[in-house]
FINU-918952 format. One record per residue: x negated, y negated, z negated of N, C-alpha, C, O in turn. Coordinates in steps of 0.001 Angstrom, whole numbers, padded with zeros to 6 digits, always signed. Each point is the difference from the previous one (the first is absolute). Layout:
REM FINU-918952
XYZXYZXYZXYZ;...
END
This chain:
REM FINU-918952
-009986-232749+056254+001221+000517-000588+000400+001247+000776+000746-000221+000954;-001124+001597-001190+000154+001050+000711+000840+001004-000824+000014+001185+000332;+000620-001588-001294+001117+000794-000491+001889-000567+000510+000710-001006-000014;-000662+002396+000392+001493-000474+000906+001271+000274-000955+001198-000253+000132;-001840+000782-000997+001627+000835-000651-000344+000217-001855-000943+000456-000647;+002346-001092+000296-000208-000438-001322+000268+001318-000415+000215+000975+000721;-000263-001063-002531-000539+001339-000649+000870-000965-001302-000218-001156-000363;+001433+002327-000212+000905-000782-001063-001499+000647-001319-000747+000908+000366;+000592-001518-001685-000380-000040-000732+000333-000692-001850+000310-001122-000401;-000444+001806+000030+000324-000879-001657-001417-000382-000913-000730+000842-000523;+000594-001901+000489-000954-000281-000415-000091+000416-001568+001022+000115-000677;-001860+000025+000338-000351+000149-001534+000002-001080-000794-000786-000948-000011;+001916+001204-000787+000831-001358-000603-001482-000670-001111+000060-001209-000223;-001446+002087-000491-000597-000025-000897-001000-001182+001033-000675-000823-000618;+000641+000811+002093-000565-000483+000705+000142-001355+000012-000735-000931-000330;+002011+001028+000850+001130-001238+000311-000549-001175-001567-000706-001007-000039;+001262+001585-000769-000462-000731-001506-001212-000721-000046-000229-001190-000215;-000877+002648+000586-000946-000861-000125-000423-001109+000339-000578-000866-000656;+001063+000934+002343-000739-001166+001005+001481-001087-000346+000097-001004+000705;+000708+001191-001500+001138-001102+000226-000524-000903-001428+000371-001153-000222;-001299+001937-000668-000883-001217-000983-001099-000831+000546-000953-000683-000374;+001418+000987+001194-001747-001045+001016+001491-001438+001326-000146-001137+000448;+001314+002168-000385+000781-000873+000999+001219+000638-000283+000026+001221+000160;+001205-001914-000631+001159-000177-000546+001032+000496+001255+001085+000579-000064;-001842-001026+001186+000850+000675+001111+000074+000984+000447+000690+000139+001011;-001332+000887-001548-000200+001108+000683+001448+000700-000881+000208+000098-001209;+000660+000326+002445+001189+000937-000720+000249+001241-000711-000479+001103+000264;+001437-001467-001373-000188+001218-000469+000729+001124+000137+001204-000134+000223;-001721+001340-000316+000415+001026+000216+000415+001359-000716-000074+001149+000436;+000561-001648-001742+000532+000834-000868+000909-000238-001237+000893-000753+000389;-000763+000966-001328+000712-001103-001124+001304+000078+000469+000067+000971+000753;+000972-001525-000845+001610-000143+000061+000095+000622+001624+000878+000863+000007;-001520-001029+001411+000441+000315+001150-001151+001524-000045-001105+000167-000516;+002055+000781+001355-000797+001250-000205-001672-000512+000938-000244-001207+000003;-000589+001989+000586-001150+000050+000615+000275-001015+001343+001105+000042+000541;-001721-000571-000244+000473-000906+001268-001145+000407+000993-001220+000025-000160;+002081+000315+001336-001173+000982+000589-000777-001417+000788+000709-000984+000210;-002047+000961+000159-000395-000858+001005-000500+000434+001039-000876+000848-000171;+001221-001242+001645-000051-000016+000923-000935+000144+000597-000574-001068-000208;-000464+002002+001255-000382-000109+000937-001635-000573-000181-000422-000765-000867;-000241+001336+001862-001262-000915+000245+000017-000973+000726+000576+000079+001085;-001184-001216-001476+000532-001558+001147-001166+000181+000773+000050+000283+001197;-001258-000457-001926-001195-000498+000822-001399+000936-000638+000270+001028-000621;-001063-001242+000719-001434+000321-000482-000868-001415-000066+000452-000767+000850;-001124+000407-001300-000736-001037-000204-001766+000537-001238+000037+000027-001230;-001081+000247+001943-000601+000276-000598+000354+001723-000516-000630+000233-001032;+001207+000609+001353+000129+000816-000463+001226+000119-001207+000172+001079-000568;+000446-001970+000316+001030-000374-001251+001522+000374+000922+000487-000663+000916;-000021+001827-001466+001738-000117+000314+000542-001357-000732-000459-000767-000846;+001779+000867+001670+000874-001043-000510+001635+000654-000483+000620+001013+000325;-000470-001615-000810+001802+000926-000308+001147-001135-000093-000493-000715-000872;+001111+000407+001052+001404-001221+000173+001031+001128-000575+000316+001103+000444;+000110-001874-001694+001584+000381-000655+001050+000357+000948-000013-000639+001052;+000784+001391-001178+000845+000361+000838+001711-000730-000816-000016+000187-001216;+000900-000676+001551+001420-000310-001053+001292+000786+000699+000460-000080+001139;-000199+000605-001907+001375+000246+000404+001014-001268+000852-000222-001209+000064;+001482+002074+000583+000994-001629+000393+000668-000649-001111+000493+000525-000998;-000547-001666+001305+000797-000722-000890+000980-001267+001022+000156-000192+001205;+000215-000300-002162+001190-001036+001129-000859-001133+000064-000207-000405+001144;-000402-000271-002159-001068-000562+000357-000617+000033+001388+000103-000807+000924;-000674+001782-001003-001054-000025+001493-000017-000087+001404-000807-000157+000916;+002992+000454-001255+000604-000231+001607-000266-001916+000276-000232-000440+001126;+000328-000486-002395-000678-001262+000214-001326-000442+000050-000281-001197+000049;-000685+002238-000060-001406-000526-000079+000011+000026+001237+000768+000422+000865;-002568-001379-000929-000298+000030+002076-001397+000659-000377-000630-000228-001033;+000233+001157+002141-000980+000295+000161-001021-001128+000292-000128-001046+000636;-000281+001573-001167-001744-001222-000240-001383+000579-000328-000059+001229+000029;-000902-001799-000293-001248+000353+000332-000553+001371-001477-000932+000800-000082;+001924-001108-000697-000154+000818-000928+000738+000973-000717-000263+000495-001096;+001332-000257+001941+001267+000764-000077+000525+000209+001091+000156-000872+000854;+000243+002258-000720+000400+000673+001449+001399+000630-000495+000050+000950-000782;+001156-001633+001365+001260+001117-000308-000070+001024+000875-000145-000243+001198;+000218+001269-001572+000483+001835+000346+001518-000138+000769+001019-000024-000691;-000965-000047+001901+001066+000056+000596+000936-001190-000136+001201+000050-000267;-002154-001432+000557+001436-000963-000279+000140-000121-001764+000734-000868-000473;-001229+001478-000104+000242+000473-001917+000661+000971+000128-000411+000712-000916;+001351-000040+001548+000574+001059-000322-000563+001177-000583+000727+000787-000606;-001938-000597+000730-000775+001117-000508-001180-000885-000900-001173+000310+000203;+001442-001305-001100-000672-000675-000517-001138-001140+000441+000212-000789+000921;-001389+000807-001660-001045-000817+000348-001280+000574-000384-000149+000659-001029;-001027-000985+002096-001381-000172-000705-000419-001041-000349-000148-000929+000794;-000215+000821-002408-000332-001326-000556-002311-000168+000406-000988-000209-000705;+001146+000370+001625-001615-000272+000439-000715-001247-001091-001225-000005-000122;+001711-000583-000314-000583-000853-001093-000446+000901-001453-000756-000536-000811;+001304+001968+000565-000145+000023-000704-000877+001593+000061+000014+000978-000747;-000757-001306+002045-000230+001307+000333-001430-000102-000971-000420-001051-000485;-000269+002519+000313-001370+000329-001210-000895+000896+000815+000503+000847+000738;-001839-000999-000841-001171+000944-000072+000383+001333-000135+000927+000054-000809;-001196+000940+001197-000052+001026-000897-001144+001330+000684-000398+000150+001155;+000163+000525-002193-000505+001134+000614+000770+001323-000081+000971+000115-000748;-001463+000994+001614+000674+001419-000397+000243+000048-001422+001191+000040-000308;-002393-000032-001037+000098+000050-001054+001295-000595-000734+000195+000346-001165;+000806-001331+001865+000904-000843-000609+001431+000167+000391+001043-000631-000176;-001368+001609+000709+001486+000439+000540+000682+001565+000647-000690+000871+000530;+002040-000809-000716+000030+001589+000387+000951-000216+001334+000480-001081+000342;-000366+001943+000121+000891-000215+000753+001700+000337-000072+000248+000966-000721;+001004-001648+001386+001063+000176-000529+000510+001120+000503-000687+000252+000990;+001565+000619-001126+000186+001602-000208+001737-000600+000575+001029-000419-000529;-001558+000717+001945+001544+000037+000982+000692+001051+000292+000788-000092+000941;-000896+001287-001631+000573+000830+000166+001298+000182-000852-000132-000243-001200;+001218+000588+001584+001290-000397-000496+000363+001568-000767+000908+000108-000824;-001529+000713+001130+000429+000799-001465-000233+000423-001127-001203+000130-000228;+001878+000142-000580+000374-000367-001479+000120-001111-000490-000290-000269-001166;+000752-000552+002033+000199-001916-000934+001342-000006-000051+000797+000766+000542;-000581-001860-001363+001386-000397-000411+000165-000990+001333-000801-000522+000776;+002690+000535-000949+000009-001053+000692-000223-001122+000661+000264-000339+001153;-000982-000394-002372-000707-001232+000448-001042+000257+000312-000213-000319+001169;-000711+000829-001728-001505+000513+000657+000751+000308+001997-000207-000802+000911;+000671+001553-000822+000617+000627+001429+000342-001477+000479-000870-000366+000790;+001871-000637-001005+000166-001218+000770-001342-000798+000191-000430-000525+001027;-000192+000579-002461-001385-001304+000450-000745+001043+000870-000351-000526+001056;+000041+001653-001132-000863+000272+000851+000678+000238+002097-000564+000217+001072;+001645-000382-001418+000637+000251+001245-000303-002196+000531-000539-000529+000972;+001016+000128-001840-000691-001859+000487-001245+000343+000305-000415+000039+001159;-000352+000269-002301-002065-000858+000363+000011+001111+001654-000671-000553+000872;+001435+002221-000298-000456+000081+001244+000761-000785+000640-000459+000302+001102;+001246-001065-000858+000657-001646+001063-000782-000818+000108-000309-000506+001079;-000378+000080-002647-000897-001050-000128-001235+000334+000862-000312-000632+001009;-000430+001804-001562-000809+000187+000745-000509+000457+001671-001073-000123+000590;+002243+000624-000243+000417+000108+001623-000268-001636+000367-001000-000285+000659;+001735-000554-001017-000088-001074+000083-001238-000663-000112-000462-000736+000872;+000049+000939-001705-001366-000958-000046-001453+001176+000779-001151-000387+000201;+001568+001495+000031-000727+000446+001197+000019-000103+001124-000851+000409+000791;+002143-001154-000493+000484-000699+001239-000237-001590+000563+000303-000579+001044;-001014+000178-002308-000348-001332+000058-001578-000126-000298-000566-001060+000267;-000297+002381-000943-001060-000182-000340-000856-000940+000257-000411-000698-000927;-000076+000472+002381-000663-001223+000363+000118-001023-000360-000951-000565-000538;+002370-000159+000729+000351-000983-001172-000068-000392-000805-000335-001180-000106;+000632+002001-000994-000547-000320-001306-001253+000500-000302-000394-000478-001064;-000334+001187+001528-000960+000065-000325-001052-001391+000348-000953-000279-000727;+001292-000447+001862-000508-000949+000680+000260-001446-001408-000859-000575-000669;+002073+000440+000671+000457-000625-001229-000381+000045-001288+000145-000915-000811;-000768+002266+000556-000530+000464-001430-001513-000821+000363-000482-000973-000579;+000022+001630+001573-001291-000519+000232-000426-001607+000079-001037-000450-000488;+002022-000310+001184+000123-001467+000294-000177-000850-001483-000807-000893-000258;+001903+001525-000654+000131-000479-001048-000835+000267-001410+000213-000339-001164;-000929+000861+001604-001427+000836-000718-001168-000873+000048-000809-000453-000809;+000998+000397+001893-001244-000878+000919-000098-001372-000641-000962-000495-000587;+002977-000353+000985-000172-001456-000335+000269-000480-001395+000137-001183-000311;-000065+002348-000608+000437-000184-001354-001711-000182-000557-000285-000749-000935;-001072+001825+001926-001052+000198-000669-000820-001427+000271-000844-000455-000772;+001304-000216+002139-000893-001035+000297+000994-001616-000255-000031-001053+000637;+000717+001403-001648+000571-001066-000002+000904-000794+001073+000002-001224+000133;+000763+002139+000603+000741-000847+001243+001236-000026-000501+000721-000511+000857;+000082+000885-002092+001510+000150+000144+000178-000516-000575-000691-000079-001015;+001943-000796+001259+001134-000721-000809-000292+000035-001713-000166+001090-000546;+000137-001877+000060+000126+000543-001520+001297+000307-000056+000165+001008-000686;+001107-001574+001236+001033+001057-000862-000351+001477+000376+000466+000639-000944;-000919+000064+001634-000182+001374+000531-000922+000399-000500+000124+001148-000427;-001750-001961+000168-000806+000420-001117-000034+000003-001345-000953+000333-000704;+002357-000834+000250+000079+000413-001309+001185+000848-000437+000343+000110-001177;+000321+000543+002309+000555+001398-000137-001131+000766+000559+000377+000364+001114;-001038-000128-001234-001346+001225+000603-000687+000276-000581-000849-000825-000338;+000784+002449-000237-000940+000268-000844-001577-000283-000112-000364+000066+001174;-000609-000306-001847-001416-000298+000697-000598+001090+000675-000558+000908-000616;+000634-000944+001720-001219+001010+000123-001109+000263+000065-000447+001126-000217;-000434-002436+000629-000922+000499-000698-000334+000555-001438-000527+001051-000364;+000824-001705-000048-000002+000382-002110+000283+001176+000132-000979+000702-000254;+001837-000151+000527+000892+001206-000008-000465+001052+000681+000261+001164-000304;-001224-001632+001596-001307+001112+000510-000859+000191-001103-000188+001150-000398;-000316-002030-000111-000911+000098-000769+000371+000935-000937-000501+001107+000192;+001148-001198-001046+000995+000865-001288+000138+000919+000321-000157+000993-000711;+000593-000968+002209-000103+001720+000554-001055+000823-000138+000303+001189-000102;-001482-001462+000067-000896+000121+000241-000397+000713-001200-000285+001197-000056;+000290-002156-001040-000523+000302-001029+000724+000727-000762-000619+000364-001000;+001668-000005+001058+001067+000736-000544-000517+001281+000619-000356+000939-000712;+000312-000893+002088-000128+001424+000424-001142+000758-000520-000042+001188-000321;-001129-002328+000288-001526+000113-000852+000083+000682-001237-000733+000914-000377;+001877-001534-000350-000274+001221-000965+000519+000835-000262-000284+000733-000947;+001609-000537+002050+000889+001145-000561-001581+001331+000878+000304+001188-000105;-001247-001372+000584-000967+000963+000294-000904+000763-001053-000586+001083+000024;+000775-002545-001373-000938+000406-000470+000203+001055-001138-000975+000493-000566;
END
């Protein structure tokens, strides 16, 4: 695990779709909520990025507990990473999110003024969750976790795989 510092990104919602007909969990990222950016590189495994949803705060999350598959952002104050629902991806599947604050509207200017807190933050913890991304990668692939926790978790293997072949032909 030799990446130290996450990288904000929006996945390609045509992506998201695809691999969410193979697994229901994979979140979505377009439709009624604008682009939902996802978060960061966790791990490498075989050469495969990983990406974990990023959520805004909610009041909710000041009651969640951090656990093996969810990391609150400051206590929740700066939201959560839902690591259960993290995806495969390659360069081909994603752009990167555009933090530069001029010419946006208001709200564009506030969310992008959060994801840099969020992300200060979770560059401040990198090891951590990345360790956590990795842990839970690992015991979801060999069968070690809880079923309540393995059945909030997207598959990943399946979902490597799909990667795969998806990327296969967007070459061809």
């Amino acid at each position: 695990m030799d990446i130290k510092e996450f990288t904000i990104i929006i996945v390609n919602h045509d992506y998201c779709d695809y691999l969410r007909r193979f697994d229901n969990k994979v979140s979505y990222n377009s439709g009624l909520k604008k682009l939902r950016p996802f978060i960061g590189v966790l791990f490498k495994i075989d050469n495969m990025e990983y990406y974990a949803p990023l959520s805004s705060p909610k009041p909710k999350h000041m009651k969640l507990r951090n656990n093996m598959d969810l990391i609150k952002i400051k206590n929740g104050l700066l939201g959560v990473i839902n690591l259960n629902n993290m995806i495969p991806v390659t360069k081909n599947n994603y752009i990167l999110f555009d933090m530069d604050k001029r010419n946006k509207s208001l709200d564009e200017i506030k969310r992008i003024v959060l994801i840099r807190k969020q992300l200060n933050w979770l560059n401040s913890k990198s090891d951590m969750i990345m360790e956590k991304a990795f842990t839970l990668h690992f015991r979801y692939c060999e069968n070690l976790l809880p079923s309540g926790i393995k059945d909030r978790c997207c598959n990943y293997p399946l979902l490597e795989e799909k990667c795969l072949e998806y990327n296969k032909e967007l070459k061809k």
